[in-house]
Every structure is written in structure tokens, then in C-alpha cells.
Backbone as JSON Lines, residues from 0, in Angstrom:
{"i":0,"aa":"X","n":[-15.68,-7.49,15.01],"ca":[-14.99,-7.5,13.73],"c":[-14.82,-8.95,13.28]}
{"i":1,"aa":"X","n":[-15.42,-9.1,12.35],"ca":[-14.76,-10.58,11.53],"c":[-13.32,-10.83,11.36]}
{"i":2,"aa":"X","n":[-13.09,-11.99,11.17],"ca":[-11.74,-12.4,11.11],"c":[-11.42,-13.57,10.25]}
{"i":3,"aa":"X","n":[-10.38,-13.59,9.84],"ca":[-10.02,-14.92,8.96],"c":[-8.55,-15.52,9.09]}
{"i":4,"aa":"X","n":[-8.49,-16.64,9.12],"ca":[-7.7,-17.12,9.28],"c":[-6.6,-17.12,8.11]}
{"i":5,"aa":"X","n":[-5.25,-17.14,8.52],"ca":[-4.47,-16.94,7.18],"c":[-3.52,-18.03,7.35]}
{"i":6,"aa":"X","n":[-3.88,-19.31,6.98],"ca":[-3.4,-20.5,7.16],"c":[-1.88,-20.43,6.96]}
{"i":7,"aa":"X","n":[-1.76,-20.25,6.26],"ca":[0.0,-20.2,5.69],"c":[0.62,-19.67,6.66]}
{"i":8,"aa":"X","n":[0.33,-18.54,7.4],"ca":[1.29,-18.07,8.15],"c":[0.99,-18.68,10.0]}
{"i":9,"aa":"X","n":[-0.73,-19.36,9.67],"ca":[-0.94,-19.54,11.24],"c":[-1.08,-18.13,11.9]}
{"i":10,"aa":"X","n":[-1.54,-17.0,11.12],"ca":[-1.87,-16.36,12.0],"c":[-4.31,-16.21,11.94]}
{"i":11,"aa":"X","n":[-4.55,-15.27,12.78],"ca":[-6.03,-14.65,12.33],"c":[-5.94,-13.06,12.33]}
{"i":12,"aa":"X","n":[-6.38,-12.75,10.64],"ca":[-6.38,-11.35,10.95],"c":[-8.03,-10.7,10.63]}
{"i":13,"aa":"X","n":[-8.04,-9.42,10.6],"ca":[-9.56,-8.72,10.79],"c":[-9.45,-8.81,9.11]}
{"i":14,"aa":"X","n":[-10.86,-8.82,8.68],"ca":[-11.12,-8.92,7.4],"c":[-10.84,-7.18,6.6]}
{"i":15,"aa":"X","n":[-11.16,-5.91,7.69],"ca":[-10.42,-5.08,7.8],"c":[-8.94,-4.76,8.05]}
{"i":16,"aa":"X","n":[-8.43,-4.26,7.06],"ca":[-6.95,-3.61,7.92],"c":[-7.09,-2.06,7.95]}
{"i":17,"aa":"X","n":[-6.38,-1.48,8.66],"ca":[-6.41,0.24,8.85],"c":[-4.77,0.5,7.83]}
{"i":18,"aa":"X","n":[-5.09,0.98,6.83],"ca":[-3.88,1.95,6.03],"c":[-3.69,2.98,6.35]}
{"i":19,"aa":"X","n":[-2.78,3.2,6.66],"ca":[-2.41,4.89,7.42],"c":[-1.82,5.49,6.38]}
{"i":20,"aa":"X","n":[-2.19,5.92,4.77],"ca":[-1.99,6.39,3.99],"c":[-2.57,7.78,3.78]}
{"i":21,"aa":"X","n":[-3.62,7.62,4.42],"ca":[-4.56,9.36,4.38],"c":[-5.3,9.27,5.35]}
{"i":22,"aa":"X","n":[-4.31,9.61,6.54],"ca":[-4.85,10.75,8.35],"c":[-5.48,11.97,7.52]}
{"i":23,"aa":"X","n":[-6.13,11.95,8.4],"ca":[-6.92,13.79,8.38],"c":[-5.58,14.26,8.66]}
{"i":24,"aa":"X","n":[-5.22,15.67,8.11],"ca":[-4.62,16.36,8.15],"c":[-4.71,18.06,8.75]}
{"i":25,"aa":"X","n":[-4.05,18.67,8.87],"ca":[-4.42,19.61,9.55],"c":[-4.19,21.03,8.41]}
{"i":26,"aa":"X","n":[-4.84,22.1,8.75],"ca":[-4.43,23.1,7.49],"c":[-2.91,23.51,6.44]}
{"i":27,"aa":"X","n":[-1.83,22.94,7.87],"ca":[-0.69,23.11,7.11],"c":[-0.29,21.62,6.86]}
{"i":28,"aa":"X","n":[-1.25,20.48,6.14],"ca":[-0.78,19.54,5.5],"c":[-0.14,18.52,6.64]}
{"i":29,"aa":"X","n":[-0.06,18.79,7.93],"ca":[0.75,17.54,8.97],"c":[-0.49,16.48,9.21]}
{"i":30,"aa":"X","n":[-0.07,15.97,9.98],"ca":[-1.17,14.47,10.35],"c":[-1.93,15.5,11.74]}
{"i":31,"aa":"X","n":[-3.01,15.63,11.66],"ca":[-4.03,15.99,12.76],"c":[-3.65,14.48,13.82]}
{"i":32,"aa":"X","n":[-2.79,14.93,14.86],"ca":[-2.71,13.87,15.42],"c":[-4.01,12.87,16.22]}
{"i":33,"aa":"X","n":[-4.64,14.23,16.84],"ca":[-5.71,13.92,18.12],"c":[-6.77,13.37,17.23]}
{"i":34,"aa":"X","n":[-7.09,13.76,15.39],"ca":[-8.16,12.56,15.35],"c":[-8.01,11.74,14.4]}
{"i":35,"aa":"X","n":[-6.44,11.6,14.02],"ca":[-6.03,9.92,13.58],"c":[-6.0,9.32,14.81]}
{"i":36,"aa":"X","n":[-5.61,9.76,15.91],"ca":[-4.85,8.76,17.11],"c":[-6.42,8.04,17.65]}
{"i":37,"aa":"X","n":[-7.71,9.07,17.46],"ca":[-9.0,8.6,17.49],"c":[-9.46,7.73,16.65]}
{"i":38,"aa":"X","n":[-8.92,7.41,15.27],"ca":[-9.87,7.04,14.25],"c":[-8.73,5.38,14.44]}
{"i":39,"aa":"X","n":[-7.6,5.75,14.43],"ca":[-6.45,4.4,15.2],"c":[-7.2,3.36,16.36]}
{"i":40,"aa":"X","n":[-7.32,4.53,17.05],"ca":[-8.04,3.26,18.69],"c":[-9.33,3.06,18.12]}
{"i":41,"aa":"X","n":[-10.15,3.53,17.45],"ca":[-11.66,3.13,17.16],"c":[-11.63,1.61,16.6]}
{"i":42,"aa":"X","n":[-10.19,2.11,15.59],"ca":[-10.48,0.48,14.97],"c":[-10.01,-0.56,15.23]}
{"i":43,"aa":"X","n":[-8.55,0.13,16.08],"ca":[-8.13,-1.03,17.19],"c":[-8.98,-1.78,18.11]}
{"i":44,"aa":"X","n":[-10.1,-1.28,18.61],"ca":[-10.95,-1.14,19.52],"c":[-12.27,-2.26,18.98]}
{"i":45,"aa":"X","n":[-12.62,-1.92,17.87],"ca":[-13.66,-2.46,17.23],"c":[-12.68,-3.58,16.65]}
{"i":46,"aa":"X","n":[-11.89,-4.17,16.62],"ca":[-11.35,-5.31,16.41],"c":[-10.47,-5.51,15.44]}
{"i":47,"aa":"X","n":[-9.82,-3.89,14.4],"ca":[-8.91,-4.34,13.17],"c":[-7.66,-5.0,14.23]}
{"i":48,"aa":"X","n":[-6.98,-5.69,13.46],"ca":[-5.87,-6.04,14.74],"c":[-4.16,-6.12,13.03]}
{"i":49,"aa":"X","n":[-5.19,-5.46,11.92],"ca":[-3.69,-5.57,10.8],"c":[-3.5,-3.29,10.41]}
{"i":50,"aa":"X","n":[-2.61,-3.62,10.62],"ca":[-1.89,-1.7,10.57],"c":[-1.18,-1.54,9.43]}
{"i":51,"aa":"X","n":[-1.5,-1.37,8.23],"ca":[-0.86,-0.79,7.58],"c":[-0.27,0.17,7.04]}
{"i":52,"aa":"X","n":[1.13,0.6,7.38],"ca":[2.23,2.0,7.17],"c":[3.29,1.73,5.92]}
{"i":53,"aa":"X","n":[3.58,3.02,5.6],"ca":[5.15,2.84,5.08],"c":[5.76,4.3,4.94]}
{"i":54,"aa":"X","n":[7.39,3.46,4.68],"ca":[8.06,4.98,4.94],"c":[7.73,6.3,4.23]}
{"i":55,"aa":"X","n":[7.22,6.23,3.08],"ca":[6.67,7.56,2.8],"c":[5.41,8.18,2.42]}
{"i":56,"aa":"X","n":[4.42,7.71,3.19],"ca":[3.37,8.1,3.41],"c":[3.31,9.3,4.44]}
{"i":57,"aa":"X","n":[2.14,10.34,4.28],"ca":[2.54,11.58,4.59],"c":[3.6,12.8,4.95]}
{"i":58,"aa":"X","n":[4.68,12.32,3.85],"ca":[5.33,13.16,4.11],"c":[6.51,12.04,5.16]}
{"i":59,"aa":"X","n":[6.65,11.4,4.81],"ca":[7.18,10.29,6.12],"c":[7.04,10.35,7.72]}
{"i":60,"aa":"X","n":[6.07,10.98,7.84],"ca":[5.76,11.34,8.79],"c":[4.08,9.79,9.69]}
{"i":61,"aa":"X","n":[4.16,9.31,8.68],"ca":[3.09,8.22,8.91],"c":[3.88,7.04,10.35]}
{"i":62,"aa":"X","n":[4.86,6.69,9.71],"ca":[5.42,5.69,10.52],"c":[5.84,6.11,12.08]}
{"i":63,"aa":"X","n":[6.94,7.51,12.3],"ca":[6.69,7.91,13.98],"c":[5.18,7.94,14.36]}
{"i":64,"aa":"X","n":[4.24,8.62,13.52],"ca":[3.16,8.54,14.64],"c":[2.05,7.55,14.96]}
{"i":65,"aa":"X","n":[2.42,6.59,13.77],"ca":[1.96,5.07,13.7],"c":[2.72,4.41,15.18]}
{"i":66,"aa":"X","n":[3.78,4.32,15.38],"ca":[4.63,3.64,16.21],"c":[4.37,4.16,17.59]}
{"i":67,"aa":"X","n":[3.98,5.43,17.87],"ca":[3.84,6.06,19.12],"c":[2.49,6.02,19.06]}
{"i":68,"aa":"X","n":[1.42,5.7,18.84],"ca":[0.11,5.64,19.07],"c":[-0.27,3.75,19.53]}
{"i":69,"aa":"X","n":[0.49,3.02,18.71],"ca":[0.27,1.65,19.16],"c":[1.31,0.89,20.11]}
{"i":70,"aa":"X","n":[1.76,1.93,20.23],"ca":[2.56,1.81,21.84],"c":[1.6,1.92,23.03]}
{"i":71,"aa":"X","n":[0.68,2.01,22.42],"ca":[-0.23,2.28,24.03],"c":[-0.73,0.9,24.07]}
{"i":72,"aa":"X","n":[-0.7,0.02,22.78],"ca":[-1.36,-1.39,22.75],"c":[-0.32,-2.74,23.17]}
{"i":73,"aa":"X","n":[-0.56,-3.56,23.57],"ca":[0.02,-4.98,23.82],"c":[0.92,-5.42,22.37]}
{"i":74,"aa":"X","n":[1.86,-5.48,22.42],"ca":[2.59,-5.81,20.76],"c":[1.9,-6.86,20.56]}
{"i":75,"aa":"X","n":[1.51,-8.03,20.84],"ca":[0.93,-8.92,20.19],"c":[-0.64,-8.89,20.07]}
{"i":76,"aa":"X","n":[-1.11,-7.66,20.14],"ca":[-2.85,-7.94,20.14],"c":[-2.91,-6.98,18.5]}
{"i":77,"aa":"X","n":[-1.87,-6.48,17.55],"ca":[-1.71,-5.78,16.23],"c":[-0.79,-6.35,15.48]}
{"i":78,"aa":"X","n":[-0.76,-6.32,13.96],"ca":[0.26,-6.83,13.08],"c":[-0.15,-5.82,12.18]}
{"i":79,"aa":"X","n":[1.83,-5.85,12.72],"ca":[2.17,-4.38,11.65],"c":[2.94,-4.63,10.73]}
{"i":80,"aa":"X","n":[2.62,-3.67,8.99],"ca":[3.18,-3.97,8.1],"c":[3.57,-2.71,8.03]}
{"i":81,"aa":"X","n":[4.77,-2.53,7.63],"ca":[5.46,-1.43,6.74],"c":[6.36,-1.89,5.56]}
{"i":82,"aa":"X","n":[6.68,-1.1,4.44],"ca":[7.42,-1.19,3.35],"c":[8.7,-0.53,3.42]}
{"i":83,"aa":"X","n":[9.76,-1.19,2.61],"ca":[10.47,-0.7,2.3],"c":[10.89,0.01,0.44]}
{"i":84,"aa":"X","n":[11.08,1.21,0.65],"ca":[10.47,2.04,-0.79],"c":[11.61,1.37,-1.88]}
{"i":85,"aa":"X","n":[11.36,0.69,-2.46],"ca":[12.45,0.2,-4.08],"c":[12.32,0.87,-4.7]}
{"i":86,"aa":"X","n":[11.56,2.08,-4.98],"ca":[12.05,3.01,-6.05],"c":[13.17,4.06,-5.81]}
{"i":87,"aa":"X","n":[13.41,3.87,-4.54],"ca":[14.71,4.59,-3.78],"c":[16.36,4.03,-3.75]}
{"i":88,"aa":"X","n":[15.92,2.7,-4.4],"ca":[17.17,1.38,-4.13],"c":[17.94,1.73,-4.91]}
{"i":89,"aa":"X","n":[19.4,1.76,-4.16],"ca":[20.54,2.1,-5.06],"c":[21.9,1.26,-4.41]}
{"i":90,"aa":"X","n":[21.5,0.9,-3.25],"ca":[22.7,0.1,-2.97],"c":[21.92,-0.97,-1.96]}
{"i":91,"aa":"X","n":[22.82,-1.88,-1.06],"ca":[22.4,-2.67,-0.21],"c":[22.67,-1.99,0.77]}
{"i":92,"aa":"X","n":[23.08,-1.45,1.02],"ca":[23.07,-0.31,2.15],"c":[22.46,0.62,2.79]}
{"i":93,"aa":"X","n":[21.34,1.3,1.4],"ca":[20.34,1.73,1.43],"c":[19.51,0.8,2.34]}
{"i":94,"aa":"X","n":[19.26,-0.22,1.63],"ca":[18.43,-1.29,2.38],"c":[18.51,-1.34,4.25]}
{"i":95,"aa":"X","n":[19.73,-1.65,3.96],"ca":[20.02,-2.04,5.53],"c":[19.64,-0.72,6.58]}
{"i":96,"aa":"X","n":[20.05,0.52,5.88],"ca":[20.12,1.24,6.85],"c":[18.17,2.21,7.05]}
{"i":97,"aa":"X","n":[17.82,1.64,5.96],"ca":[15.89,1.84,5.4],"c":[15.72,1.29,7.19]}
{"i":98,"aa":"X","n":[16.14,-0.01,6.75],"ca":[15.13,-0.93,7.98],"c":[15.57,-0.71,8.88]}
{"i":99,"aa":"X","n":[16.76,-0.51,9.48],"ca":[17.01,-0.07,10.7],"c":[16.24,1.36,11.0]}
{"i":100,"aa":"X","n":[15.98,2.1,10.16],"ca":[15.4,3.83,10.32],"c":[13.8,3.33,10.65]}
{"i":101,"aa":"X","n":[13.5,2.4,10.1],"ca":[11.87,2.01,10.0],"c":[11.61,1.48,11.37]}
{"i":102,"aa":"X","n":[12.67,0.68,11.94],"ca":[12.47,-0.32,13.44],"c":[12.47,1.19,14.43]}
{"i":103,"aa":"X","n":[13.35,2.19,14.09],"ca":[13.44,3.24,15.08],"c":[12.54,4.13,14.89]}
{"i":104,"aa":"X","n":[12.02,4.21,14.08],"ca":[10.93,5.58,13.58],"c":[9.4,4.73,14.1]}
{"i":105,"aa":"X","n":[9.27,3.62,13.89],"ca":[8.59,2.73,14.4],"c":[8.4,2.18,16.17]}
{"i":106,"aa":"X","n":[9.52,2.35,16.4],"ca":[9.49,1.64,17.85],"c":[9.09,0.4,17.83]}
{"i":107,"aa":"X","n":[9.69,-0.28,16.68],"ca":[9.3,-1.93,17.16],"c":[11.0,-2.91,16.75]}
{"i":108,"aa":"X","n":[10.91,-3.8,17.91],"ca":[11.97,-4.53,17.73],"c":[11.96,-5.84,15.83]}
{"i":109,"aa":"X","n":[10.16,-5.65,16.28],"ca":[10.3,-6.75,15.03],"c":[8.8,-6.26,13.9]}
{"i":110,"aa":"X","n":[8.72,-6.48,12.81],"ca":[8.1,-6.2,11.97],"c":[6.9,-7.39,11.2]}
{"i":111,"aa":"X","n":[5.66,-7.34,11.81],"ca":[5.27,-8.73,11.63],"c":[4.95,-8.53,9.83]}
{"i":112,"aa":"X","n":[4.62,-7.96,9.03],"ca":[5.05,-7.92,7.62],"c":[5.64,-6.83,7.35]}
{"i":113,"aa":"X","n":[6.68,-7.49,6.36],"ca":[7.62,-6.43,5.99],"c":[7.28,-6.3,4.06]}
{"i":114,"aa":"X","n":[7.48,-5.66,3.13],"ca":[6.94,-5.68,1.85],"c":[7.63,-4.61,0.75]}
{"i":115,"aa":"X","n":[7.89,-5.2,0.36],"ca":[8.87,-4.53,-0.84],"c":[7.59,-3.97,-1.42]}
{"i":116,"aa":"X","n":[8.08,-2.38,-1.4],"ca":[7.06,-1.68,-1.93],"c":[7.03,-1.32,-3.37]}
{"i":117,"aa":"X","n":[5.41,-1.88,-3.92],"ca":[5.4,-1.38,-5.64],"c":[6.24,-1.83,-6.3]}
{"i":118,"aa":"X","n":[6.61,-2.78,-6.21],"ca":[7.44,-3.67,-6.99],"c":[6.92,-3.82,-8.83]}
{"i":119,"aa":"X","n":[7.85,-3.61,-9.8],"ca":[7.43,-3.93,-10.73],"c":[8.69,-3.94,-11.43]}
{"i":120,"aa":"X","n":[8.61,-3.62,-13.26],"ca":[9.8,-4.49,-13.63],"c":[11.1,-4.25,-13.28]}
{"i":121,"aa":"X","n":[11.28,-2.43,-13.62],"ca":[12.65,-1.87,-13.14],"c":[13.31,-1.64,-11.5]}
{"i":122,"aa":"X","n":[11.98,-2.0,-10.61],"ca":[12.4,-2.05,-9.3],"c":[12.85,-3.56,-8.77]}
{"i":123,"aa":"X","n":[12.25,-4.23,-9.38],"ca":[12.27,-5.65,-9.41],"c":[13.68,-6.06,-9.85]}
{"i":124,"aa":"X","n":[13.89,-5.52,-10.67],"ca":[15.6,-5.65,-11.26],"c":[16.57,-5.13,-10.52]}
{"i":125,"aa":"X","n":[16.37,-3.86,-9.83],"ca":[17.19,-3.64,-9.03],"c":[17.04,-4.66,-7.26]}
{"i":126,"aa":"X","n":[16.12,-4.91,-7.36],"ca":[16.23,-5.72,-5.37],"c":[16.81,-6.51,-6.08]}
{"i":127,"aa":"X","n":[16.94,-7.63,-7.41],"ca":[17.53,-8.62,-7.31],"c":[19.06,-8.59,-7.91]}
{"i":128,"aa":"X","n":[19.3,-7.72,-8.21],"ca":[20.79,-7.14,-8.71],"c":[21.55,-6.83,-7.31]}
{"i":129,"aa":"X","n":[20.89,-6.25,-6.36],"ca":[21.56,-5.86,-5.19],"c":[21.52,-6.43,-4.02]}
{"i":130,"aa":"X","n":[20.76,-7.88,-4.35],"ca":[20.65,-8.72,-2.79],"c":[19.86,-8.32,-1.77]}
{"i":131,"aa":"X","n":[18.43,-7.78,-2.29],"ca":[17.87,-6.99,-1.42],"c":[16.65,-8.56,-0.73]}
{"i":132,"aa":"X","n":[16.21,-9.54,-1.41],"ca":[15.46,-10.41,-1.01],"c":[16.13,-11.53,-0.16]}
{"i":133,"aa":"X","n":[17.03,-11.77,-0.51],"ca":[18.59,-12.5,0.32],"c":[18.51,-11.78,1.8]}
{"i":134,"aa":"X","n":[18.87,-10.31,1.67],"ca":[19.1,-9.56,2.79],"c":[17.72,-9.72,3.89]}
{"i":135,"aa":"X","n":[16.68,-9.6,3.16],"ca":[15.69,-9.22,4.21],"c":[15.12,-10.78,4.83]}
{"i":136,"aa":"X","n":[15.5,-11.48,3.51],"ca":[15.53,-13.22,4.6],"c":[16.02,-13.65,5.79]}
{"i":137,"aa":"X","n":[17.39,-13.12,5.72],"ca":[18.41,-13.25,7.2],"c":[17.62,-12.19,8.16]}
{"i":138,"aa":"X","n":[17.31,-11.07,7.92],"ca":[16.5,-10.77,8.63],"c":[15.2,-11.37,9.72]}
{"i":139,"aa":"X","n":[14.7,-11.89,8.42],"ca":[13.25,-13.17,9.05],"c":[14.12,-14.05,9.61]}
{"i":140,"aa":"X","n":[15.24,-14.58,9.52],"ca":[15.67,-15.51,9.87],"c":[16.17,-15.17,11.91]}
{"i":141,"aa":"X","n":[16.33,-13.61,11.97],"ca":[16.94,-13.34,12.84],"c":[15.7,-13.18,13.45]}
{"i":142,"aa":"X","n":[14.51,-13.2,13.5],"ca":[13.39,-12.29,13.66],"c":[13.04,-11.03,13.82]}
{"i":143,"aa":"X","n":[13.42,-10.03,13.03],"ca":[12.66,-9.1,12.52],"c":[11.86,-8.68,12.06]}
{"i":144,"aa":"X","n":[11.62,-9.7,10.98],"ca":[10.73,-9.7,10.15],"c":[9.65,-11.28,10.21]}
{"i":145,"aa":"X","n":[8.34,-11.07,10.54],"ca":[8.17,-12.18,10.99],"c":[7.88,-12.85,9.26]}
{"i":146,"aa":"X","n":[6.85,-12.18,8.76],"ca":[6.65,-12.65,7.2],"c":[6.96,-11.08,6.01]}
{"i":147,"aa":"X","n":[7.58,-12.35,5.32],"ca":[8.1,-11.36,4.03],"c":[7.51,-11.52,2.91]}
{"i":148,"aa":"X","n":[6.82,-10.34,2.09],"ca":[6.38,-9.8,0.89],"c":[6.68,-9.03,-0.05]}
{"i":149,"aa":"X","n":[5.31,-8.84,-0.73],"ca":[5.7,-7.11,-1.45],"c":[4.33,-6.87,-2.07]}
{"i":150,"aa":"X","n":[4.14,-5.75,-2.52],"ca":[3.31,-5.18,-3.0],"c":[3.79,-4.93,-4.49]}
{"i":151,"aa":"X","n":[2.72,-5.28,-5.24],"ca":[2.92,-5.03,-6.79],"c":[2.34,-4.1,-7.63]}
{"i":152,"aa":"X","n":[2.91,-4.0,-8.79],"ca":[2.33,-2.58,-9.51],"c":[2.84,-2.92,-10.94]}
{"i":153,"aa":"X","n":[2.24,-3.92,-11.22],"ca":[2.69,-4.24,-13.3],"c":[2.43,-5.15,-13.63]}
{"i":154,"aa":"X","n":[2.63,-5.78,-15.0],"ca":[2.19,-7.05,-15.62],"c":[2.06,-8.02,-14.61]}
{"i":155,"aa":"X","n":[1.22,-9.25,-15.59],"ca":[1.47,-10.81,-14.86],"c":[2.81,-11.21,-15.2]}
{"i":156,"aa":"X","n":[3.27,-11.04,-16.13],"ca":[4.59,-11.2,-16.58],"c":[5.38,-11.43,-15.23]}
{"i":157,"aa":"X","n":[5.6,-10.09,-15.43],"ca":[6.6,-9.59,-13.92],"c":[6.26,-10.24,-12.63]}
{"i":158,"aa":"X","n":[5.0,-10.09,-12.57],"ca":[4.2,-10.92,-11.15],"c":[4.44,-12.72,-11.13]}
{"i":159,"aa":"X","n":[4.65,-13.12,-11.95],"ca":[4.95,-14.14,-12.14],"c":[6.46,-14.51,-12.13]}
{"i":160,"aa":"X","n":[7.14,-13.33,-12.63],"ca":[8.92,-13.69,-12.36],"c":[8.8,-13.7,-10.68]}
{"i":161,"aa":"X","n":[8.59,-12.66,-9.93],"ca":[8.92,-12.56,-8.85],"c":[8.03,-13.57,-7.66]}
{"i":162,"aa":"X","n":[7.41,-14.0,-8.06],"ca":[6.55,-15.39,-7.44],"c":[7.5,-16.3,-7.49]}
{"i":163,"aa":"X","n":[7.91,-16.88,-8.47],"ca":[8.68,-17.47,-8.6],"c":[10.11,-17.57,-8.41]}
{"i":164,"aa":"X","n":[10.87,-16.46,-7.87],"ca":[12.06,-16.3,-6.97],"c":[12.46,-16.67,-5.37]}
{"i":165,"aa":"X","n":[11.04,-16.44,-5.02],"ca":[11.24,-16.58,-3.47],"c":[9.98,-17.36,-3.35]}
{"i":166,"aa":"X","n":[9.81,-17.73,-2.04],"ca":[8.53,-18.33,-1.24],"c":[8.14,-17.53,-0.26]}
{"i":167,"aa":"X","n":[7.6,-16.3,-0.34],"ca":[7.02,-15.41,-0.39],"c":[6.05,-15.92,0.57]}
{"i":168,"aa":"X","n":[5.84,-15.06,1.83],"ca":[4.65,-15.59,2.65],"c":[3.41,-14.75,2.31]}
{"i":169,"aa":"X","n":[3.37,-13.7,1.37],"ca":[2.34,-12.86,0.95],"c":[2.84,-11.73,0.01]}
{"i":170,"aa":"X","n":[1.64,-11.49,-0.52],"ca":[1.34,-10.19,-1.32],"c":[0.47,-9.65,-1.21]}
{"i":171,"aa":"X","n":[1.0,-8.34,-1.74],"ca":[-0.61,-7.02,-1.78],"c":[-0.33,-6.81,-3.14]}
{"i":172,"aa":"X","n":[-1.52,-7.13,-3.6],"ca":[-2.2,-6.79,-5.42],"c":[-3.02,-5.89,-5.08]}
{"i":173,"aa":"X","n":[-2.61,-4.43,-6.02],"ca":[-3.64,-3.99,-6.08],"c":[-4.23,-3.94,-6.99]}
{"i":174,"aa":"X","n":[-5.6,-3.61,-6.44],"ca":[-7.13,-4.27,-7.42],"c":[-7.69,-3.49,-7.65]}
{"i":175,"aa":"X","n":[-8.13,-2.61,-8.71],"ca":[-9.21,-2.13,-8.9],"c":[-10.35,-2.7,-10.49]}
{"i":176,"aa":"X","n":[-11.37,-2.37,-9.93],"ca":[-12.84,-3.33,-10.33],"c":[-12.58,-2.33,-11.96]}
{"i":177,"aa":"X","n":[-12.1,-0.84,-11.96],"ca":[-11.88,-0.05,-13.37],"c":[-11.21,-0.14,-14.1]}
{"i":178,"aa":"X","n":[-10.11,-1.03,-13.84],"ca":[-8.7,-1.98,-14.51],"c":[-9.35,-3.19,-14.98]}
{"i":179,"aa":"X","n":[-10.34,-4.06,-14.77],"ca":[-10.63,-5.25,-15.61],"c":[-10.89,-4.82,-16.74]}
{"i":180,"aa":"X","n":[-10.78,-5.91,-17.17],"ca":[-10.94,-5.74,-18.86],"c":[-12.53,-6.91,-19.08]}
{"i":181,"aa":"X","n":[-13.53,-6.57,-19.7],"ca":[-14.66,-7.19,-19.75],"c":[-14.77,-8.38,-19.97]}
């Protein structure tokens, strides 16, 4: 597997990452465990070493069986990202008690990216109304979180307010080639 270096953070990751957004599933809609947990080690194996989960992907059912399958691996030979959902944000409490459910549903003491999920204008207004980027700093600060992000979903406008709030060790833009404009 190729790899690249991601200077800013000093880490190397696979030019692949594995999204655990759509496991094969089984007729009644659950995660077919025996051949995600196959299609998991293949790519662990073949060299992805970045995992990407979040709390409500399949049914929230993504993150326990994300966490109990890379338990069979060395914590430091994978970097795992999960989100925390802002379209759910209603207090700081929410927050706090998200990430604690995510470290336990997860089985990991620490979270090497953590990412405010789908961030855009009206979610964006609420993390910063409620101290949600503050909060998850002391976090990194405690190590939990080794690097902090988010994932976006709206204008440059907006993408540009929230760049500009924090120092942000990353983002996920999503891209598609049917969204340019000619």
C-alpha cells in the first residue's frame, strides 16, 4: 500500500482509508459481521492503516463492531477517526456524554481523529454557541483526541468562517467531480 506523509501532524498514512459506512449487510439490514470483519483485515493487512467510523452509521451499530474487530490489531499500527454528530447538538452535555459513549462503544482510550461531523452553517452555529470546539480541545489537550477536525457540507463562505476559528489539524471536504461547475 502506498503511503504519504502528513507533515502537519508527523504522522504516515495509506493513500487508502477504509470507511465503514456501507458493511455488507445481512437480509435483516444488520452488519454481516464475518465478511466486514474479512473485508476489515484484508485492508488492514494489505496496508490501509486510516479507519474511518462514526456514531451513526449503520444504524449505530458501525462503531461497536469497528472497535471489536481492531482489537485484534496493535493500537498503534491503525488511526482511527470517528465523528461526533452536530446535527444532534443541543447542549454541551450532549457533547460530553457523545464522546464518552464513542470511547466505550469503541474500546479505545484515545481517538487519533476526532471530527465534527457535516458541519455547515446552522450546525456550525450551534458547536460555537455551546462550546463544543473549546470542549473537544481540552480533550486533545488531555489526550484523547490526538488531532481535531471536521467534516464539511456547505458554502466557502462557511468553510472559511470555520477555518478561521480554530487551528484545525484537518478536514474532510467532500468532493464530488458532479458538483464542479465548468
Amino acid at each position: 500500500m502506498e503511503k504519504r506523509n502528513f507533515d502537519k501532524l508527523g504522522i504516515e498514512t495509506s493513500l487508502l482509508g477504509f470507511g465503514c459506512m456501507r458493511f455488507p449487510t445481512t437480509k435483516t439490514g444488520e452488519i454481516d459481521e464475518v465478511e466486514a470483519e474479512k473485508m476489515l483485515d484484508y485492508a488492514i493487512s494489505h496496508g490501509v492503516n486510516y479507519i474511518d467510523t462514526a456514531y451513526p452509521y449503520h444504524q449505530k451499530m458501525s462503531e461497536p463492531f469497528v472497535g471489536k474487530v481492531l482489537n485484534k490489531y496493535p493500537r498503534d499500527s491503525y488511526y482511527l477517526a470517528t465523528k461526533l454528530p452536530c446535527w444532534d447538538l443541543d447542549s454541551i452535555d450532549y457533547a460530553k456524554e457523545m464522546f464518552e459513549n464513542q470511547r466505550k462503544r469503541l474500546d479505545k482510550d484515545f481517538f487519533d481523529f476526532y471530527l465534527l461531523h457535516a458541519l455547515n452553517k446552522d450546525t456550525w452555529k450551534k458547536v460555537r454557541e455551546l462550546g463544543v470546539v473549546e470542549y473537544l480541545h481540552s480533550l486533545k489537550e488531555e489526550g484523547k483526541i490526538r488531532f481535531l477536525g471536521f467534516s464539511f457540507h456547505d458554502d466557502y463562505e462557511v468553510f472559511e468562517e470555520i477555518i478561521s476559528y480554530y487551528p484545525w489539524d484537518f478536514c474532510q471536504i467532500q468532493l464530488n467531480y458532479m458538483d464542479t461547475e465548468e
